[in-house]
N, C-alpha and C positions, 0 to 999 in steps of 0.2 A: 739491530734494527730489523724490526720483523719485514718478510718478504710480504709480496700481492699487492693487493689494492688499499689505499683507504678505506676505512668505516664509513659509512654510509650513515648521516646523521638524516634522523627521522623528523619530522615533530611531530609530535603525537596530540600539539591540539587543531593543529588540518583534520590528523585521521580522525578525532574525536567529531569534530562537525563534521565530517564528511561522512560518517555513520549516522549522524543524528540526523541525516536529509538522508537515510537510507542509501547513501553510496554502497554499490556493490566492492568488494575487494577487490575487483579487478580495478573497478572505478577508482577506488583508492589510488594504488598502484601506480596508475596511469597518471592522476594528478600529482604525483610524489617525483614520478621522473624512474620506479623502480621496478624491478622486479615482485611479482604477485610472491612468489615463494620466500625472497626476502624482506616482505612485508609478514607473511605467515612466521617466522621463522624471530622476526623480531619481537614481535608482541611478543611469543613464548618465551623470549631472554626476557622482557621488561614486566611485565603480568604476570607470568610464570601459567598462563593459561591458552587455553586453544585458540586462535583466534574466531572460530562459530563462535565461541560462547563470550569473547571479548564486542565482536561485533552487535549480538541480538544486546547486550549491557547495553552498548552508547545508542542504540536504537531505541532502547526504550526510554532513552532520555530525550531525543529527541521526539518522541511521540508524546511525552508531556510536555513538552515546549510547545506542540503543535497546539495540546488542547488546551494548556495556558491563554495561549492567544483566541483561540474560537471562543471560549468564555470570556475574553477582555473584547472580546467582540459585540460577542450578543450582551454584554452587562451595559455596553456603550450604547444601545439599542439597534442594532442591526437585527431587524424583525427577522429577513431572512436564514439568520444564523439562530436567530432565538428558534425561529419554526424545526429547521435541522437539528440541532441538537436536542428538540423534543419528542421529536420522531427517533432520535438513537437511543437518548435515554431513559425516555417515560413512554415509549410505547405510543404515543401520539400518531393516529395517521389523519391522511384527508379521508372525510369521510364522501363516498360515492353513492347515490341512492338514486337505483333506476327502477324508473317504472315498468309493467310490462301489463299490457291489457289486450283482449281479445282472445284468439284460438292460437296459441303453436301449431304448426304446422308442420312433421318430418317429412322434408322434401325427397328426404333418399325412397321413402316409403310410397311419394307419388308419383317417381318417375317411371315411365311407361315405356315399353321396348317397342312402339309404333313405330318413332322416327327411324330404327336400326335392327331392321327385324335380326342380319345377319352376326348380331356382336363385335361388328370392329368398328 
């Protein structure tokens, strides 16, 4: 009978959403009840990879869940989301158009050392 502690059973689809809502590791960790290091330490037995490059994986999964839903969004007509995601992906802005009539004036150019002949 081996000596120490029990194994420490993970579930790996917590960590998985908890990546896909960008949990940090630590974050991880903390919601599991475990140590950061035997969190690192596990992916490498069950992935057989680092856990940087296991985490940015389930993150980019969750970033297309995200934008899953912002497109079931704006498809559903939510103007506001249609506006947003026009401006991200077609370059769409508000357009600003200000007038400007008369004479500019550089104010720096007509202040006068009257009021402060001594400079303080």
């Amino acid at each position: 009978m081996p000596a120490g502690r029990p194994r420490i059973v993970i579930d790996f689809e917590i960590v998985e959403n908890l990546c896909g809502i960008h949990c940090t590791g630590e974050e991880i960790a903390s919601v599991l009840g475990i140590d950061y290091d035997t969190l690192v330490a596990r992916v490498k037995e069950e992935y057989n990879m680092n856990f940087s490059d296991y985490i940015e994986q389930k993150k980019a999964g969750g970033k297309a869940s995200l934008r899953r839903r912002q497109w079931a969004t704006a498809d559903a007509g939510n103007v506001t989301m249609q506006i947003w995601l026009g401006k991200q992906y077609l370059g769409q802005v508000d357009k600003r158009e200000t007038e400007h009539s008369g004479v500019i004036v550089n104010l720096i150019d007509n202040i006068s050392g009257d009021d402060d002949e001594d400079g303080s």
